[in-house]
N, C-alpha and C positions, 0 to 999 in steps of 0.2 A: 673792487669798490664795495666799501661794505653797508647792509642797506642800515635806514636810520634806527630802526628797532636795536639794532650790534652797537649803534655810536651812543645809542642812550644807555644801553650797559653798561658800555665801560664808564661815562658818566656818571653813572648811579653810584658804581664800585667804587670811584674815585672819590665822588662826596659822602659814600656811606662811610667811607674811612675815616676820613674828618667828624664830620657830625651829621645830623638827618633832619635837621631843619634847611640848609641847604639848597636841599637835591630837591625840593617844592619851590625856591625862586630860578633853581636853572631847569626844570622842566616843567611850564606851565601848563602845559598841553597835556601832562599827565595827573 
C-alpha cells in the first residue's frame, strides 16, 4: 500500500505534464 506522500507524486507528475496550475486545485493541502 503505498503511503500518501508516493500517491501525491504520482499526482504531481501527472498534472505537471498537463499544466501546473492544476496540481494547486487537486492538492490543497500542499
Amino acid at each position: 500500500m503505498p503511503t500518501i506522500n508516493q500517491l501525491v507524486r504520482k499526482e504531481r507528475k501527472k498534472v505537471l505534464e498537463k499544466s501546473k496550475s492544476p496540481a494547486l486545485k487537486n492538492c490543497p493541502q500542499r
